[in-house]
SEZABA-488715 format. One record per atom (N, C-alpha, C, CB): chain; residue number from 1; atom name; x, y, z. Coordinates in Angstrom, 1 decimal. Glycine has a CB too. Layout:
<recs>
+--------+-----+-------+--------+--------+--------+
| cadena | num | atomo |      u |      v |      w |
+--------+-----+-------+--------+--------+--------+
|      A | NUM |    CA |      X |      Y |      Z |
...
+--------+-----+-------+--------+--------+--------+
</recs>
This chain:
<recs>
+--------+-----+-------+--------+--------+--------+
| cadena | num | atomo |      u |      v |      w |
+--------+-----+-------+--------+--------+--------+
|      A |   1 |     N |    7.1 |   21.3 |   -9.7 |
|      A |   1 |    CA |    6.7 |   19.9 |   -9.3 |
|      A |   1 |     C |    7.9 |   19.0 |   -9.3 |
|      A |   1 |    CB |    5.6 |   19.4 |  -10.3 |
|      A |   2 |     N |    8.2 |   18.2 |   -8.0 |
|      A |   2 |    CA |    9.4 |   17.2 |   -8.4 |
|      A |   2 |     C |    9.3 |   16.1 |   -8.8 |
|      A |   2 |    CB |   10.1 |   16.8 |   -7.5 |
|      A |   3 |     N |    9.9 |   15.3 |   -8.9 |
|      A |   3 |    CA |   10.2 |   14.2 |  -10.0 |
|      A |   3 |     C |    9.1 |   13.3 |   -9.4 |
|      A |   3 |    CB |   11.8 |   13.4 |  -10.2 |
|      A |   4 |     N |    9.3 |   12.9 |   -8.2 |
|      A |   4 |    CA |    8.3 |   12.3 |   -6.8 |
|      A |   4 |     C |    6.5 |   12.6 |   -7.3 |
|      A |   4 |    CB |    8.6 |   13.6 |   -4.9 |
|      A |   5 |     N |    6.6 |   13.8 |   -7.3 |
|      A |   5 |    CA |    5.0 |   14.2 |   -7.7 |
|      A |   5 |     C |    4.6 |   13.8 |   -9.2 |
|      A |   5 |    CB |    4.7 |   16.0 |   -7.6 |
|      A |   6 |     N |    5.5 |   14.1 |  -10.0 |
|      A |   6 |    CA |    5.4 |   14.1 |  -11.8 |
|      A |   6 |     C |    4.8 |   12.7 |  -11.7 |
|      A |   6 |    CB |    6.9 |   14.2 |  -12.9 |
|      A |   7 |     N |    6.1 |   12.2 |  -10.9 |
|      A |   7 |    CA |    6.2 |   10.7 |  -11.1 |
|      A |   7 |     C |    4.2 |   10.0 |  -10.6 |
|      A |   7 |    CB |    7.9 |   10.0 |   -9.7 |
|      A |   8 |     N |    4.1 |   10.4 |   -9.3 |
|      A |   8 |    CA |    2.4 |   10.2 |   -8.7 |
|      A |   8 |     C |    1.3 |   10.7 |   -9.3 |
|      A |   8 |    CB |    2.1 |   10.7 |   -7.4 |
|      A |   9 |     N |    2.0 |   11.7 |  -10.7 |
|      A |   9 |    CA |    0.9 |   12.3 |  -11.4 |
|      A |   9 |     C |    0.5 |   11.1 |  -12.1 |
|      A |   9 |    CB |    1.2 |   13.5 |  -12.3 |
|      A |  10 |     N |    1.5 |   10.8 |  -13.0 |
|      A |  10 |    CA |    1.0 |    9.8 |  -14.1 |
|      A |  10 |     C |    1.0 |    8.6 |  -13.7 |
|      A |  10 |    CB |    1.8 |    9.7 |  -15.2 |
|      A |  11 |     N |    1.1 |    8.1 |  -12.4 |
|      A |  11 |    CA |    0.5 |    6.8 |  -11.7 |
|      A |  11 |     C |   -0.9 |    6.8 |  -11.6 |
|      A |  11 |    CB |    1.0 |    6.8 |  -10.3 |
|      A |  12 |     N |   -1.1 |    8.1 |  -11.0 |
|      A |  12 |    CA |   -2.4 |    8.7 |  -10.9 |
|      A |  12 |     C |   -3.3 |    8.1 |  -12.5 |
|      A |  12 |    CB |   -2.2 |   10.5 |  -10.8 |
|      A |  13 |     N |   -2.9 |    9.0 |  -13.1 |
|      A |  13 |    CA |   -3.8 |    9.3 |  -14.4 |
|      A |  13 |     C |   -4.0 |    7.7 |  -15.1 |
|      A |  13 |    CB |   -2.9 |   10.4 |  -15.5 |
|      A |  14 |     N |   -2.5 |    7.1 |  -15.0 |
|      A |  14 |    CA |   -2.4 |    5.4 |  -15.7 |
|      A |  14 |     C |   -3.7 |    4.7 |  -14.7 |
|      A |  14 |    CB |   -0.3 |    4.3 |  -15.4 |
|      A |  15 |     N |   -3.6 |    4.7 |  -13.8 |
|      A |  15 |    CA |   -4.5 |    4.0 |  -12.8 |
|      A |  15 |     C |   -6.0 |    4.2 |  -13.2 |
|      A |  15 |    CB |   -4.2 |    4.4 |  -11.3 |
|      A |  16 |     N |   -6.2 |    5.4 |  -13.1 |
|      A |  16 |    CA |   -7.7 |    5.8 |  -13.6 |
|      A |  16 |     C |   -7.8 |    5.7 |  -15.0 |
|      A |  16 |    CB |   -8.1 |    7.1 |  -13.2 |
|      A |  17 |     N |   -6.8 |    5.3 |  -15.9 |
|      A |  17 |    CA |   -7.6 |    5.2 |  -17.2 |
|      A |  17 |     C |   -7.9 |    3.8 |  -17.5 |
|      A |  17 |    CB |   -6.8 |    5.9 |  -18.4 |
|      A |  18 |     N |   -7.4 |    2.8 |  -16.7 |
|      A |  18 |    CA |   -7.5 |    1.4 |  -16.9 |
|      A |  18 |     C |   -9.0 |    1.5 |  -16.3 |
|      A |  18 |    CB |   -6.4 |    0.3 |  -16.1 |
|      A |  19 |     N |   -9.3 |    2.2 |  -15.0 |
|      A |  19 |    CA |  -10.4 |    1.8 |  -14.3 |
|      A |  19 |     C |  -11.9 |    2.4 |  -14.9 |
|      A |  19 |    CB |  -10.1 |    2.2 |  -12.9 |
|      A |  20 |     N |  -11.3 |    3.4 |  -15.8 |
|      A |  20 |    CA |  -12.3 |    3.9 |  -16.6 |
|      A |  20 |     C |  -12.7 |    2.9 |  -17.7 |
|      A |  20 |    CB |  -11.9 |    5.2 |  -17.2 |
|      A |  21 |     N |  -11.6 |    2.4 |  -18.4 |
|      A |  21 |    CA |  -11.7 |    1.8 |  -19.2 |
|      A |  21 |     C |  -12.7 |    0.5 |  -18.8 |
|      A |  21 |    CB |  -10.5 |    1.6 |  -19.4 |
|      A |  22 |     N |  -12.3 |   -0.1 |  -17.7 |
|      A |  22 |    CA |  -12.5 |   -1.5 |  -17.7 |
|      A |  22 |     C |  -14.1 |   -1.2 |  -16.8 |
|      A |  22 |    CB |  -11.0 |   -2.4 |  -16.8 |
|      A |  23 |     N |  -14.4 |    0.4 |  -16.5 |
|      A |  23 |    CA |  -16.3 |    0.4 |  -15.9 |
|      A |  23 |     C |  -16.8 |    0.6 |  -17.5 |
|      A |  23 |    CB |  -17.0 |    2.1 |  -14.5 |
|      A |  24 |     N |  -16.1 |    1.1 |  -18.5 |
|      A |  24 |    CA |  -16.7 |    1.3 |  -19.6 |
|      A |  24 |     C |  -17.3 |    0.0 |  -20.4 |
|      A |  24 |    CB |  -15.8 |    2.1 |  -20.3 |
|      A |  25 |     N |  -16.5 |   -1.1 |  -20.3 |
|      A |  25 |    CA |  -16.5 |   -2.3 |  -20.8 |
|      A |  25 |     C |  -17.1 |   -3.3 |  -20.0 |
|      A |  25 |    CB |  -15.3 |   -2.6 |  -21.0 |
|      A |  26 |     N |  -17.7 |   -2.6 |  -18.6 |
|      A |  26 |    CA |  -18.9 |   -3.3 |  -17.6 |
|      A |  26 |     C |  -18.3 |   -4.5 |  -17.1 |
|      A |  26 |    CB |  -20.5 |   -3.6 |  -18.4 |
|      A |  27 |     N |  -16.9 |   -4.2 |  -16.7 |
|      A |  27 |    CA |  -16.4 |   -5.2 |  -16.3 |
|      A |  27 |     C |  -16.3 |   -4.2 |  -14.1 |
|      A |  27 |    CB |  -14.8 |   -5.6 |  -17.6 |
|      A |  28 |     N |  -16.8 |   -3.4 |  -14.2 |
|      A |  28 |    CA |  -16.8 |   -2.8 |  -12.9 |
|      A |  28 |     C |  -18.0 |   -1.4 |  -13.1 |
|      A |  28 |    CB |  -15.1 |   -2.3 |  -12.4 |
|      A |  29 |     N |  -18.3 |   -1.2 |  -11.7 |
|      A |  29 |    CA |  -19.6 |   -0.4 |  -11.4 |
|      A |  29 |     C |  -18.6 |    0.9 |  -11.4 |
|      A |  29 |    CB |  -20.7 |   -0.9 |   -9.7 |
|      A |  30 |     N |  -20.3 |    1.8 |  -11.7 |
|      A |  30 |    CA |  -19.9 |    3.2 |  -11.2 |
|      A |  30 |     C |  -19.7 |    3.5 |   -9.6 |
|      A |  30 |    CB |  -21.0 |    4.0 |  -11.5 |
|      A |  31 |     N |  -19.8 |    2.7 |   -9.2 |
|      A |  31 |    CA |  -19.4 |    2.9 |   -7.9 |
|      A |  31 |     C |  -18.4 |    2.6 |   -7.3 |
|      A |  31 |    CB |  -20.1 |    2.4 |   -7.3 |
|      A |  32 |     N |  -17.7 |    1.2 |   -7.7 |
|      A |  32 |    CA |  -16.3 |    0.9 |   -8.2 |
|      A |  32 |     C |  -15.5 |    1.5 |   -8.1 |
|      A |  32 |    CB |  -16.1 |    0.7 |   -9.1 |
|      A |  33 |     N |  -16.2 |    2.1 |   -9.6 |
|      A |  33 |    CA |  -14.8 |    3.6 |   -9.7 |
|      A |  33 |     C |  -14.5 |    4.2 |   -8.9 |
|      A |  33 |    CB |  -14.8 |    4.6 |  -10.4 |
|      A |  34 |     N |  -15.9 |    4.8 |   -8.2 |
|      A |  34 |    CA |  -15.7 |    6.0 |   -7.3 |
|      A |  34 |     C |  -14.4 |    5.4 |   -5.9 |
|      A |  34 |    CB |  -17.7 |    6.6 |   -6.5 |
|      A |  35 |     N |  -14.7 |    4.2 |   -5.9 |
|      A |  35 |    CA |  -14.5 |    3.7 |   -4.5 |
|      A |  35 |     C |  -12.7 |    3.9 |   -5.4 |
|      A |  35 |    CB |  -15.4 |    1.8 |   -3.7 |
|      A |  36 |     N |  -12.3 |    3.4 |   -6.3 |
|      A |  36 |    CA |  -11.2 |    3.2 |   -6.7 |
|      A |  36 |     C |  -10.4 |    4.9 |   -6.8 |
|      A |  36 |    CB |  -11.4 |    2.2 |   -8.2 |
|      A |  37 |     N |  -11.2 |    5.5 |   -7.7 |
|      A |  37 |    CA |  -10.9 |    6.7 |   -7.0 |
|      A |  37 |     C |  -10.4 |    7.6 |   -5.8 |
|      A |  37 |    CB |  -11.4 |    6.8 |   -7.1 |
|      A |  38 |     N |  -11.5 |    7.2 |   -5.2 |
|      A |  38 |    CA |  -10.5 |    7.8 |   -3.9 |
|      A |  38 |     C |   -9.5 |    7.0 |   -2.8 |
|      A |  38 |    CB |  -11.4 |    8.5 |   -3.0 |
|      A |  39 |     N |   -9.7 |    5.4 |   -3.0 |
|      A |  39 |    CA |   -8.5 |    5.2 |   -2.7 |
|      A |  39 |     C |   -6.8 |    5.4 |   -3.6 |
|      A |  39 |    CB |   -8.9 |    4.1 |   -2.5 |
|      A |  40 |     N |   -7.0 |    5.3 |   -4.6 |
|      A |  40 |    CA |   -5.6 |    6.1 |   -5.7 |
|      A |  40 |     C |   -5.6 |    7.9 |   -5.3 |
|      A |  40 |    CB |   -6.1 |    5.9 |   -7.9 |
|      A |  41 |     N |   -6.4 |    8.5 |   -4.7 |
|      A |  41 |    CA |   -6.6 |    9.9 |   -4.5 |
|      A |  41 |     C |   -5.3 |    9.6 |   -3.4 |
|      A |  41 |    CB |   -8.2 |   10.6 |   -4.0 |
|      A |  42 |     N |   -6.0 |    9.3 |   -2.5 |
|      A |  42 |    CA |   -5.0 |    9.4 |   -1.2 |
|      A |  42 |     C |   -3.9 |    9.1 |   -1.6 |
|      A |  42 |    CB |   -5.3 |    8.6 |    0.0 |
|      A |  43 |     N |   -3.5 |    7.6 |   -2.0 |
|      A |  43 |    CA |   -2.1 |    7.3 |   -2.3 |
|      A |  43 |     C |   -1.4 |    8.2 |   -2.7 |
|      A |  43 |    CB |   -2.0 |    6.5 |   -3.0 |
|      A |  44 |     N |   -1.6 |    8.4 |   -4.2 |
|      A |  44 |    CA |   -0.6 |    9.5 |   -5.0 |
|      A |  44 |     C |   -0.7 |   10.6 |   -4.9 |
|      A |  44 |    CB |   -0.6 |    9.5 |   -6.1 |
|      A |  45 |     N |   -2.3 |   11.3 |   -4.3 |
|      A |  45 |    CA |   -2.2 |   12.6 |   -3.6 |
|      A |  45 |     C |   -2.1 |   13.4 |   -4.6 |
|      A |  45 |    CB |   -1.1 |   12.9 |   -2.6 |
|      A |  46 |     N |   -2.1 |   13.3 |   -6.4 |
|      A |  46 |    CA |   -2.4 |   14.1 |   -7.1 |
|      A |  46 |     C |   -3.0 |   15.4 |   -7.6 |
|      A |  46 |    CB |   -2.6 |   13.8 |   -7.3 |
|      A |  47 |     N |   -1.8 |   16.7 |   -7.5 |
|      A |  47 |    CA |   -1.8 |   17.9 |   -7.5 |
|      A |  47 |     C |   -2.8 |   18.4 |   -8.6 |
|      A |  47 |    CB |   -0.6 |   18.2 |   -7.4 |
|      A |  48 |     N |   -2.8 |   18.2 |  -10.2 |
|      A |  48 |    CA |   -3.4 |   18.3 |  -11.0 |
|      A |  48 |     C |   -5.1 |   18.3 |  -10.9 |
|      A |  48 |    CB |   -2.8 |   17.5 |  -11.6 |
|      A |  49 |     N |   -5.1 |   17.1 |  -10.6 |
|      A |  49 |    CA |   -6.9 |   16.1 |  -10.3 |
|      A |  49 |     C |   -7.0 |   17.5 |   -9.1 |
|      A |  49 |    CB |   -6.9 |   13.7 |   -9.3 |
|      A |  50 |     N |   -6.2 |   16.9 |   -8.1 |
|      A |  50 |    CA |   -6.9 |   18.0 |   -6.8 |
|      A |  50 |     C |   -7.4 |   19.7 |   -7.1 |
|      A |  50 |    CB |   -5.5 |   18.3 |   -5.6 |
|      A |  51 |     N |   -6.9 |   19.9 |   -8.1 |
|      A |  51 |    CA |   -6.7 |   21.5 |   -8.3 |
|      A |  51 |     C |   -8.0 |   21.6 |   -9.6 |
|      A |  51 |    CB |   -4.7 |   22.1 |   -9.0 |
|      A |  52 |     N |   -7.9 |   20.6 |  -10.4 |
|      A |  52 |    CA |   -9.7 |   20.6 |  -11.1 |
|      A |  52 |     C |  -10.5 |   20.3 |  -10.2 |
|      A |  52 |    CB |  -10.1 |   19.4 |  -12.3 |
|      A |  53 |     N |  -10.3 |   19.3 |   -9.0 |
|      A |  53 |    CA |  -11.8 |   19.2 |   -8.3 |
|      A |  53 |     C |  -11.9 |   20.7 |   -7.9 |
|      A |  53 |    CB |  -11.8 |   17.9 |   -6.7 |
|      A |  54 |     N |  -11.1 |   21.3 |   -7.0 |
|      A |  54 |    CA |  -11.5 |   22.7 |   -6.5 |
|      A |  54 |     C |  -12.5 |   23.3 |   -7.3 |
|      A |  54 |    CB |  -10.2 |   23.8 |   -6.6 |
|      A |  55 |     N |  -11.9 |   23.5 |   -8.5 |
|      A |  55 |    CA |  -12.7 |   24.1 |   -9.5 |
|      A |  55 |     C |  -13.9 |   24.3 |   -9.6 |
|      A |  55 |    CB |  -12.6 |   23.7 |  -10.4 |
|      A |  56 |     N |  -14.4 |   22.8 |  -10.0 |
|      A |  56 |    CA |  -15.2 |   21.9 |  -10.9 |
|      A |  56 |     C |  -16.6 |   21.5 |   -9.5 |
|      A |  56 |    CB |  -14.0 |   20.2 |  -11.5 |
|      A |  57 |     N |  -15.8 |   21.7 |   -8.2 |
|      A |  57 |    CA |  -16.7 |   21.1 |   -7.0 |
|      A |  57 |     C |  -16.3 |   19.5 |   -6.9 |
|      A |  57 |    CB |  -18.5 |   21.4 |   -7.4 |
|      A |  58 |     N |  -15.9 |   19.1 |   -7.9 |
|      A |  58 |    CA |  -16.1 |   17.5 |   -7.6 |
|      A |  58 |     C |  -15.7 |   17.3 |   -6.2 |
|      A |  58 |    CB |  -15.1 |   16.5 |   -8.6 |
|      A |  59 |     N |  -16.2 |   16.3 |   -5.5 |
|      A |  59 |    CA |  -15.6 |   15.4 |   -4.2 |
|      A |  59 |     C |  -15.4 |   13.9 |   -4.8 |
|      A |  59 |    CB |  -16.8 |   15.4 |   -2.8 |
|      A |  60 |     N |  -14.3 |   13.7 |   -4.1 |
|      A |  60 |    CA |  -13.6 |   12.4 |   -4.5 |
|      A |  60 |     C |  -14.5 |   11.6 |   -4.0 |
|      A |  60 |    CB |  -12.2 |   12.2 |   -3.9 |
|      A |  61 |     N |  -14.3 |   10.5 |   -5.0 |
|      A |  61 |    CA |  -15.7 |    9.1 |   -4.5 |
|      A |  61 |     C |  -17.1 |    9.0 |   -5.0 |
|      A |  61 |    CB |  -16.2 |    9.1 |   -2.9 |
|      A |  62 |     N |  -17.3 |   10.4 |   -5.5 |
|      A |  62 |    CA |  -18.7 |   10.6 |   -6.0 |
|      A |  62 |     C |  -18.6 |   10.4 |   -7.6 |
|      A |  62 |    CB |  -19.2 |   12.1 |   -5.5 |
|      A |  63 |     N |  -20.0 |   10.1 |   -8.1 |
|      A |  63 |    CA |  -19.8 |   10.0 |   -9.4 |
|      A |  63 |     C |  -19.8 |   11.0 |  -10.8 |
|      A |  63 |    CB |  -20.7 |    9.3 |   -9.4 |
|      A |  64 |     N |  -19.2 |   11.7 |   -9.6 |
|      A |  64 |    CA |  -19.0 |   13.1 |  -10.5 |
|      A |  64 |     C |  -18.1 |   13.2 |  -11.6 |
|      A |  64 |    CB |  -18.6 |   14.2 |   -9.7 |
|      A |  65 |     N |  -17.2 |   12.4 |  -11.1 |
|      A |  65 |    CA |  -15.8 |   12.0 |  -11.8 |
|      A |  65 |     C |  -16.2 |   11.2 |  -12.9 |
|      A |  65 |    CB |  -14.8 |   11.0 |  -10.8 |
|      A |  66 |     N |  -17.4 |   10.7 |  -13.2 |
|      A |  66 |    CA |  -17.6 |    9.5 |  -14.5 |
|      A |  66 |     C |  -17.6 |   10.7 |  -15.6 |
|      A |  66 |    CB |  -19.3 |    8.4 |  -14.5 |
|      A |  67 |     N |  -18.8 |   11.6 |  -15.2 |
|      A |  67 |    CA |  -19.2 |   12.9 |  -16.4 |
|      A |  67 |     C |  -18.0 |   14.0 |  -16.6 |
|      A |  67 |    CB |  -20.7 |   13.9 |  -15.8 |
|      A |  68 |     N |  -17.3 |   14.2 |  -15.6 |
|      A |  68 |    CA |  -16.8 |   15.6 |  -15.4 |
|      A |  68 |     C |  -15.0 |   15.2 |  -16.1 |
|      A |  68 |    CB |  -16.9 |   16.4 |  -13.3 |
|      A |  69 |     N |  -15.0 |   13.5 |  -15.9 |
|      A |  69 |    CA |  -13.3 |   13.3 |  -16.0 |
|      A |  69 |     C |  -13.4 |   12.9 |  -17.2 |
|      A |  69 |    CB |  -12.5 |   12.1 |  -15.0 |
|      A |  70 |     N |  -13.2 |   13.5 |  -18.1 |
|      A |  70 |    CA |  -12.9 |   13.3 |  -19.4 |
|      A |  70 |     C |  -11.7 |   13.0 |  -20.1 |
|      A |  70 |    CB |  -13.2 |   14.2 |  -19.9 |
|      A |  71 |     N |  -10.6 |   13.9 |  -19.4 |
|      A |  71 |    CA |   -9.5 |   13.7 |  -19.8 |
|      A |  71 |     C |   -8.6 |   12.5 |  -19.3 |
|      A |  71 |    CB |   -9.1 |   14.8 |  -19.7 |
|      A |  72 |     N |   -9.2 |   11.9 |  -18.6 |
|      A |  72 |    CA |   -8.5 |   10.2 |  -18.0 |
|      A |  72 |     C |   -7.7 |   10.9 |  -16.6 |
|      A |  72 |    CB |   -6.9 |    9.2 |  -19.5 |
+--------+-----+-------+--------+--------+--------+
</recs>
């Protein structure tokens, strides 16, 4: 992985744990998220996330990501 990607991993992950945070604290919808989600998907293009959705089935945007994303 290069520094470029490492670097869009943890952009990635920082971004979604505020936004988790801040639907947890009902300061934003579940839907929100989803939408916030896959706009930060595209941007940083996150190799990690991409390679659990495979897995897991998730599709980006859906609220699958509230139950399944545990690890921020």
């Amino acid at each position: 992985m290069s520094e470029e990607q490492f670097r869009n991993e943890k952009m990635y992950h920082a971004t979604m744990n505020i936004a988790k945070s801040l639907m947890e604290q009902g300061a934003m919808t579940a839907e929100e998220y989803g939408q916030i989600d896959t706009i930060f998907r595209k941007k940083y293009r996150p190799i990690l996330v991409s390679l659990r959705t495979e897995i897991s089935g998730y599709k980006a945007g859906s609220m699958a990501s509230c139950d399944t994303d545990k690890e921020g």
